[in-house]
Biopython code that builds the backbone (N, CA, C, O; Angstrom):
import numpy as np
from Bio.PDB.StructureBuilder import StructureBuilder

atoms = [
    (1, "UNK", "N", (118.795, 147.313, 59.196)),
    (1, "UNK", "CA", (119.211, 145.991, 58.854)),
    (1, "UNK", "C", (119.913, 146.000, 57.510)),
    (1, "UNK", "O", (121.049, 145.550, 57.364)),
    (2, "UNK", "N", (119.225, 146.507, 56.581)),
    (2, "UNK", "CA", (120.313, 146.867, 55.279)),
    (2, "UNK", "C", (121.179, 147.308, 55.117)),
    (2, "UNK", "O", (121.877, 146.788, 54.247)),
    (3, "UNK", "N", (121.699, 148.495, 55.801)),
    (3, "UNK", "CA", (122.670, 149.089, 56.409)),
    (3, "UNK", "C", (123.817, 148.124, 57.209)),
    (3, "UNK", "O", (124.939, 148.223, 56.713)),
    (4, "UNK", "N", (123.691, 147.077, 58.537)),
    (4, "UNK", "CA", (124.173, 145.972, 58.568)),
    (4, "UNK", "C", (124.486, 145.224, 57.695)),
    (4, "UNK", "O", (125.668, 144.888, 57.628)),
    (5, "UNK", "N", (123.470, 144.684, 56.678)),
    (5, "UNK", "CA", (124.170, 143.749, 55.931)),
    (5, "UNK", "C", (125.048, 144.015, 54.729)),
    (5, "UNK", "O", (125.702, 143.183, 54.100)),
    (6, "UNK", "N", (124.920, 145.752, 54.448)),
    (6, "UNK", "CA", (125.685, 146.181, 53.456)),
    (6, "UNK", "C", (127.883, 146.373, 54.023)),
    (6, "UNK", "O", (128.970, 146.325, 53.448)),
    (7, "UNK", "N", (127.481, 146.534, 55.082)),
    (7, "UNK", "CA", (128.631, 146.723, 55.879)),
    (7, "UNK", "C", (129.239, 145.182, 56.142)),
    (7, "UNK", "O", (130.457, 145.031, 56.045)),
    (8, "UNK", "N", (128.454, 144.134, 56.449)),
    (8, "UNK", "CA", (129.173, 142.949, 56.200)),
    (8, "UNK", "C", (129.593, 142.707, 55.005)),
    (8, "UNK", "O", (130.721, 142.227, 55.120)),
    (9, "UNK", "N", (129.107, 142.826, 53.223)),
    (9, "UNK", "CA", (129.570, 142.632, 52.587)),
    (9, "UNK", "C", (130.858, 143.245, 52.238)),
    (9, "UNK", "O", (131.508, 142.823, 51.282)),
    (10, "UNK", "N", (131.327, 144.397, 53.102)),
    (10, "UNK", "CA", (132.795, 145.122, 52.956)),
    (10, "UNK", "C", (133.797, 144.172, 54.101)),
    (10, "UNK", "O", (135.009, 143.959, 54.143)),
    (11, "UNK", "N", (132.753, 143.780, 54.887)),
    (11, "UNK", "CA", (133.443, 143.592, 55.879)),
    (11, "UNK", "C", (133.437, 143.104, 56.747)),
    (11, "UNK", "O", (133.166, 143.723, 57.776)),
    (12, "UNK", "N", (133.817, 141.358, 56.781)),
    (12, "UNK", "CA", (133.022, 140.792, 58.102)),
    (12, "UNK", "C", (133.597, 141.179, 59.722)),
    (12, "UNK", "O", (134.686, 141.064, 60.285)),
    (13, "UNK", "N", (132.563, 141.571, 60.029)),
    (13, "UNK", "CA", (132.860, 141.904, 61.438)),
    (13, "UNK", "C", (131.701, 141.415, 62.853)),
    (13, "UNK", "O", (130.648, 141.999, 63.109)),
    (14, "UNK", "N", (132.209, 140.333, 63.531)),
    (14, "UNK", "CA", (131.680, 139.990, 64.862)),
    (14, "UNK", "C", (130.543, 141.165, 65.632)),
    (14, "UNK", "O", (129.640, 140.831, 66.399)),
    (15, "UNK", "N", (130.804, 142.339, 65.280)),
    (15, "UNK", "CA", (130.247, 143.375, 66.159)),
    (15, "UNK", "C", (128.727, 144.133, 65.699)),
    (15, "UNK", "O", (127.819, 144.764, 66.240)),
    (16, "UNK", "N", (129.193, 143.503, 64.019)),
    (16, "UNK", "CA", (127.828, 143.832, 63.144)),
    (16, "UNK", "C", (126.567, 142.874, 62.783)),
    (16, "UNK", "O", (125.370, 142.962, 62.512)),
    (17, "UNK", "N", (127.738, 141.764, 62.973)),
    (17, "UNK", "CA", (126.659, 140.482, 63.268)),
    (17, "UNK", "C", (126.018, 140.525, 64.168)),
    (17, "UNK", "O", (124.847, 140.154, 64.247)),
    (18, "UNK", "N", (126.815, 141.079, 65.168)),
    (18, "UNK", "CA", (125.443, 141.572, 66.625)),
    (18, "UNK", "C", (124.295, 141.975, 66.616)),
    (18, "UNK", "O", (123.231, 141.549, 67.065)),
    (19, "UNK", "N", (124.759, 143.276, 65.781)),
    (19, "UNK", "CA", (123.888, 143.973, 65.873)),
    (19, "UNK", "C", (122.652, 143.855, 64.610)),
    (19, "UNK", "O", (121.698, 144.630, 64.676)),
    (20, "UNK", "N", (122.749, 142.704, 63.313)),
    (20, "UNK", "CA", (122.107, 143.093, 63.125)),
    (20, "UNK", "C", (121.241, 141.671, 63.392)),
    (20, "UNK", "O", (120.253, 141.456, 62.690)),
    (21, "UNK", "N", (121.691, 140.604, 64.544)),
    (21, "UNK", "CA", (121.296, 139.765, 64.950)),
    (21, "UNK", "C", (120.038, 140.407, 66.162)),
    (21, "UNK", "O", (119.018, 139.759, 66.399)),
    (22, "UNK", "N", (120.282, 141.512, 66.710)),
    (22, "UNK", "CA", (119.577, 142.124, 67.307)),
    (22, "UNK", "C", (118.208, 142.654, 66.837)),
    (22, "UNK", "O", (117.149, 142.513, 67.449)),
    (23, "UNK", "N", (118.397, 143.322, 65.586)),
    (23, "UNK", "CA", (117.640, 143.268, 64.689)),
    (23, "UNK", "C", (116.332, 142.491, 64.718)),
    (23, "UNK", "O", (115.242, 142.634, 65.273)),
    (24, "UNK", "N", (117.007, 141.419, 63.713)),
    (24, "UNK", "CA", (116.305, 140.435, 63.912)),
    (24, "UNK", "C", (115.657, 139.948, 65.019)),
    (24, "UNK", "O", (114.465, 139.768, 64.772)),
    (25, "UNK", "N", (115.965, 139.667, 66.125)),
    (25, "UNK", "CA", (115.438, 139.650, 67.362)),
    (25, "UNK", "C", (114.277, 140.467, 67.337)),
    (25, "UNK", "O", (113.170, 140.040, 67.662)),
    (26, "UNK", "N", (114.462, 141.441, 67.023)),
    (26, "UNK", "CA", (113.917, 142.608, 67.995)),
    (26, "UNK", "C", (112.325, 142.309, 66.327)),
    (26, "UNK", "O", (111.303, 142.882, 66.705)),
    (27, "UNK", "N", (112.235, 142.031, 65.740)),
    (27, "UNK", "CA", (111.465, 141.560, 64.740)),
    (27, "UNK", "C", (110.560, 140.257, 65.438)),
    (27, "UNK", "O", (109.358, 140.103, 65.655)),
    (28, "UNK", "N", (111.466, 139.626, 65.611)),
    (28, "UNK", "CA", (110.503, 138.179, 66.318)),
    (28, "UNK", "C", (109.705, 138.514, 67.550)),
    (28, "UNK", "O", (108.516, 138.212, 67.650)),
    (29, "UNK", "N", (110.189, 138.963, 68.218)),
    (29, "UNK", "CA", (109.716, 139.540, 69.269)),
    (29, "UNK", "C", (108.235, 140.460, 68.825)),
    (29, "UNK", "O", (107.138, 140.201, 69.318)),
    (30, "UNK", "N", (108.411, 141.282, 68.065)),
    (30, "UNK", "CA", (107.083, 141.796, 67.332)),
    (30, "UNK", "C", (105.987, 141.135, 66.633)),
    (30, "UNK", "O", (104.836, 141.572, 66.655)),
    (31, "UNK", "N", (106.404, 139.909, 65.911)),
    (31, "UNK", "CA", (105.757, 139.229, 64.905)),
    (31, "UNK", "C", (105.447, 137.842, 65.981)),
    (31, "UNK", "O", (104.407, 137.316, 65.587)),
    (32, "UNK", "N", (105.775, 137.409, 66.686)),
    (32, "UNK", "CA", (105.828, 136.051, 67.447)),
    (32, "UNK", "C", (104.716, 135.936, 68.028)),
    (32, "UNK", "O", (104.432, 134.800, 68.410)),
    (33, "UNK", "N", (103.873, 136.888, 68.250)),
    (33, "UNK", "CA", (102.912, 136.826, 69.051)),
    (33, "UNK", "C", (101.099, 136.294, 68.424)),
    (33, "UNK", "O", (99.951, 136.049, 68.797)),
    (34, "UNK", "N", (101.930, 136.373, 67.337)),
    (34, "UNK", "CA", (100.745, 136.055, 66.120)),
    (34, "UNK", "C", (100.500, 134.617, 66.254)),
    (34, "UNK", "O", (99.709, 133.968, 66.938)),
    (35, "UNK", "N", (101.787, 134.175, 65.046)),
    (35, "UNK", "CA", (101.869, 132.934, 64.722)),
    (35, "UNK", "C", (103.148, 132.040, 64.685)),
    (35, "UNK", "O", (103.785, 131.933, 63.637)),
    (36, "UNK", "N", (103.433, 131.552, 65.554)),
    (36, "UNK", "CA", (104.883, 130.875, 65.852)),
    (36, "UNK", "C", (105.353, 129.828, 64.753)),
    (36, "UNK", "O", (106.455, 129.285, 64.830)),
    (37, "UNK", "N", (104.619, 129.624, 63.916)),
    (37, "UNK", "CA", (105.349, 128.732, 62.912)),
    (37, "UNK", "C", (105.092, 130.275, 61.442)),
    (37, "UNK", "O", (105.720, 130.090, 60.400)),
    (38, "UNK", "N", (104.761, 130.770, 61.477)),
    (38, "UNK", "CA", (104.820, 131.364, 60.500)),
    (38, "UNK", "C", (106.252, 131.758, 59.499)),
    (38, "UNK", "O", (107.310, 132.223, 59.923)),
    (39, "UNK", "N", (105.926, 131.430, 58.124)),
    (39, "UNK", "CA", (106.881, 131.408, 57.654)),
    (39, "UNK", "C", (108.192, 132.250, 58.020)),
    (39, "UNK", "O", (109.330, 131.880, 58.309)),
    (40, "UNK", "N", (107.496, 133.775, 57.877)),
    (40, "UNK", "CA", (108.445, 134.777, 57.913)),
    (40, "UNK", "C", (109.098, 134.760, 59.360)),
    (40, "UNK", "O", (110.162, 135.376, 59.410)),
    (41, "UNK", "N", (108.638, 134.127, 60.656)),
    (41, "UNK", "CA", (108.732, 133.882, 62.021)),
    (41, "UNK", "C", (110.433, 133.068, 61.928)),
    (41, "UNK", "O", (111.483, 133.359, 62.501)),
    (42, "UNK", "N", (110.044, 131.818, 60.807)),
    (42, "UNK", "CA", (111.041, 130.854, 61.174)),
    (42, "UNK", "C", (112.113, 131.805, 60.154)),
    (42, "UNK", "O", (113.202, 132.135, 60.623)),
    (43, "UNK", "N", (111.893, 132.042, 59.340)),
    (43, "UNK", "CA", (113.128, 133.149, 58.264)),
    (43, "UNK", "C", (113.588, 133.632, 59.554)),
    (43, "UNK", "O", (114.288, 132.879, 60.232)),
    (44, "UNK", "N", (113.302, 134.731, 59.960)),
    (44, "UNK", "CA", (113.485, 135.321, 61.123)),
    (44, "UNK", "C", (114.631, 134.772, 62.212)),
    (44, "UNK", "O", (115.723, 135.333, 62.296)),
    (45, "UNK", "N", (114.327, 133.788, 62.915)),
    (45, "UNK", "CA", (115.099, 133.208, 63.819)),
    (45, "UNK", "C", (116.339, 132.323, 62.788)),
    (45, "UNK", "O", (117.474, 131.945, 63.080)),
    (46, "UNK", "N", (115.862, 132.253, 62.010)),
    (46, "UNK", "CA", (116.994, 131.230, 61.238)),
    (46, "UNK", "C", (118.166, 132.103, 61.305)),
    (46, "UNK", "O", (119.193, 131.878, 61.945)),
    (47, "UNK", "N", (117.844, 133.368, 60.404)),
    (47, "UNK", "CA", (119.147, 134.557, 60.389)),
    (47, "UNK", "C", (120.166, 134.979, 61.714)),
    (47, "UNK", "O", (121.373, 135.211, 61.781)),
    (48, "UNK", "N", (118.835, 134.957, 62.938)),
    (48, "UNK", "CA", (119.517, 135.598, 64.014)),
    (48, "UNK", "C", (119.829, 134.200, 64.453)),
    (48, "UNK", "O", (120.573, 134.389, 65.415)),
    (49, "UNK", "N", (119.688, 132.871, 64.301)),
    (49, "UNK", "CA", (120.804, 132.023, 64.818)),
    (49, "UNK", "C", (121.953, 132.627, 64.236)),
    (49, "UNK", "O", (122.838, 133.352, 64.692)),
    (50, "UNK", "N", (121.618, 131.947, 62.654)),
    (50, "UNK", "CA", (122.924, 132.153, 62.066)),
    (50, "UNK", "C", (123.628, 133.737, 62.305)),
    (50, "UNK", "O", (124.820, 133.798, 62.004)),
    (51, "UNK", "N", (123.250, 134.490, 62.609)),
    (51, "UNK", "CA", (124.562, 135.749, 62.696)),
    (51, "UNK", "C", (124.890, 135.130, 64.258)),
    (51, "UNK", "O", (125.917, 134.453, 64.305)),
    (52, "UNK", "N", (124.276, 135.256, 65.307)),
    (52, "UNK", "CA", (124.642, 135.048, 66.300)),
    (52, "UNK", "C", (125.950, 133.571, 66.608)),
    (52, "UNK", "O", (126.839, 133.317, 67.421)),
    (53, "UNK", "N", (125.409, 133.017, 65.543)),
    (53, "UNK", "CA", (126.940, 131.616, 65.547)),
    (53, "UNK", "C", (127.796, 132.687, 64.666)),
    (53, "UNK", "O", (128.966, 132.320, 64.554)),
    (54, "UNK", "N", (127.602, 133.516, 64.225)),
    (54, "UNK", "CA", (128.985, 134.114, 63.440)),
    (54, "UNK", "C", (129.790, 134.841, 64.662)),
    (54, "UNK", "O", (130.989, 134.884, 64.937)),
    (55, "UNK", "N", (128.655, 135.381, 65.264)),
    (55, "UNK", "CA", (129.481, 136.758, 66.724)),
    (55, "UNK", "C", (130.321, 135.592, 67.327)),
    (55, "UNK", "O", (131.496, 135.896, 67.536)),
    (56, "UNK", "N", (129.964, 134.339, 67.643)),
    (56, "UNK", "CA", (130.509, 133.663, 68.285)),
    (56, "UNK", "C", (131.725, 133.412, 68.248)),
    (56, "UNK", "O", (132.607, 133.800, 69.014)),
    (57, "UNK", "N", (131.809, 132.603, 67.145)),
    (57, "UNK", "CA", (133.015, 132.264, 66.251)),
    (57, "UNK", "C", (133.923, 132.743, 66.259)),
    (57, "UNK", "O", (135.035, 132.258, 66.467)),
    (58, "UNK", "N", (133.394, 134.655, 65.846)),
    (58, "UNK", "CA", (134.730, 135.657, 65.509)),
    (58, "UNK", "C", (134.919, 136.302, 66.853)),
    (58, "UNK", "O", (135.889, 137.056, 66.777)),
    (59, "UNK", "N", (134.388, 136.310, 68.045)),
    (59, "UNK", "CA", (134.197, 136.916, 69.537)),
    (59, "UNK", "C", (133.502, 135.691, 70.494)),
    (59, "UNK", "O", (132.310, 135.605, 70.789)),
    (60, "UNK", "N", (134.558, 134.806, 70.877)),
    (60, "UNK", "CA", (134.496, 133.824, 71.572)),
    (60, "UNK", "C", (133.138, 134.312, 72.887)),
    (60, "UNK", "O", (132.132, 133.666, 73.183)),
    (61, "UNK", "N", (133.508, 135.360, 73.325)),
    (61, "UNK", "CA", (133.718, 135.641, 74.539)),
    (61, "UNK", "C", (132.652, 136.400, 74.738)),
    (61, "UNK", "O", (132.179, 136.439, 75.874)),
    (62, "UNK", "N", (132.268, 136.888, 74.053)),
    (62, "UNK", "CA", (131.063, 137.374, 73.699)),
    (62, "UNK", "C", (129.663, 137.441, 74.277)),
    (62, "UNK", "O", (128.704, 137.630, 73.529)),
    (63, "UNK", "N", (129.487, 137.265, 75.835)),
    (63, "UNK", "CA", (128.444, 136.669, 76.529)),
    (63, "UNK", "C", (127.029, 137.273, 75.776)),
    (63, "UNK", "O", (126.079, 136.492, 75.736)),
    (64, "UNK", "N", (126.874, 138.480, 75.246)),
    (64, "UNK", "CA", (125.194, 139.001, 75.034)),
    (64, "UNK", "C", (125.344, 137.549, 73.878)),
    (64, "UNK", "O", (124.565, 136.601, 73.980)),
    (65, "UNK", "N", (126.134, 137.575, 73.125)),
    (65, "UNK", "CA", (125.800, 137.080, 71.773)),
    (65, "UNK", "C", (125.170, 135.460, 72.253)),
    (65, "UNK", "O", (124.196, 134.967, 71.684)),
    (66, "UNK", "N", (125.850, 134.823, 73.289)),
    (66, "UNK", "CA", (125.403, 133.644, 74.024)),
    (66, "UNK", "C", (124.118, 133.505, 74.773)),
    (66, "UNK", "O", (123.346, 132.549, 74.700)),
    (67, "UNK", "N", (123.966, 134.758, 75.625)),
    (67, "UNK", "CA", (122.375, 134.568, 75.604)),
    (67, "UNK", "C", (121.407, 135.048, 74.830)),
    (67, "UNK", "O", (120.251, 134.628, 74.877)),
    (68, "UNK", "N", (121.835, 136.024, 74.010)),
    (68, "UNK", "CA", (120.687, 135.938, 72.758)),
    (68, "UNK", "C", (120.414, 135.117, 72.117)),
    (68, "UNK", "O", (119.410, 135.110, 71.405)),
    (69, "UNK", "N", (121.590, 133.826, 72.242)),
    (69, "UNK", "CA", (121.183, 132.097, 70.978)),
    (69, "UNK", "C", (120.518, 131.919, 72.201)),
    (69, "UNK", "O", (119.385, 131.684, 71.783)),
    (70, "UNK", "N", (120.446, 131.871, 73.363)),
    (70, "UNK", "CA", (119.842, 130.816, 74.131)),
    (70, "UNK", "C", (118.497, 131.561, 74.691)),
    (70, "UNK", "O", (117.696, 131.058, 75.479)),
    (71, "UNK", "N", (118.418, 132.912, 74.097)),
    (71, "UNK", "CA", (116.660, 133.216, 74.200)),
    (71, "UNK", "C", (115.892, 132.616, 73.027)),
    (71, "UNK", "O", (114.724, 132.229, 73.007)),
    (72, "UNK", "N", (116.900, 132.624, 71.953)),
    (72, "UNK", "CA", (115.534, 132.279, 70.722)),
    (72, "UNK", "C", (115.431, 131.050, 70.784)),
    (72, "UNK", "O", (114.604, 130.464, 70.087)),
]
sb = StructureBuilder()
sb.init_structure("model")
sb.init_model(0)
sb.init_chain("A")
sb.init_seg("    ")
for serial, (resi, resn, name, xyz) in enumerate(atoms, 1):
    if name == "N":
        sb.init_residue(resn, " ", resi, " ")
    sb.init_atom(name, np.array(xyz, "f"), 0.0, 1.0, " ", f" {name:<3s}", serial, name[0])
structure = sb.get_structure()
């Protein structure tokens, strides 16, 4: 994930927002099972909205990036 977000600061790119929207995902998915309002839970999904409206934006077309907003 640091690695992702160091590469967006050179460089925004649709393809890294993916991936590190995936990331994130792949975090909630681990931690969710606990406590669904938990702070770090909602941090969590907040980011992978927000990258996932970025994939969008810059890669219309983009179907994973569309159902990954519409799993979280």
């Amino acid at each position: 994930m640091d690695i992702a977000t160091q590469a967006l600061e050179k460089n925004q790119d649709g393809l890294i927002y993916a991936m590190r929207a995936a990331i994130y995902m792949d975090w909630l998915t681990t931690i969710k099972q606990k406590n669904y309002e938990d702070p770090m839970i909602i941090n969590l999904r907040d980011k992978a909205v927000n990258d996932l409206n970025k994939v969008i934006e810059m890669i219309p077309n983009f179907a994973l990036a569309h159902y990954s907003l519409a799993k979280i």
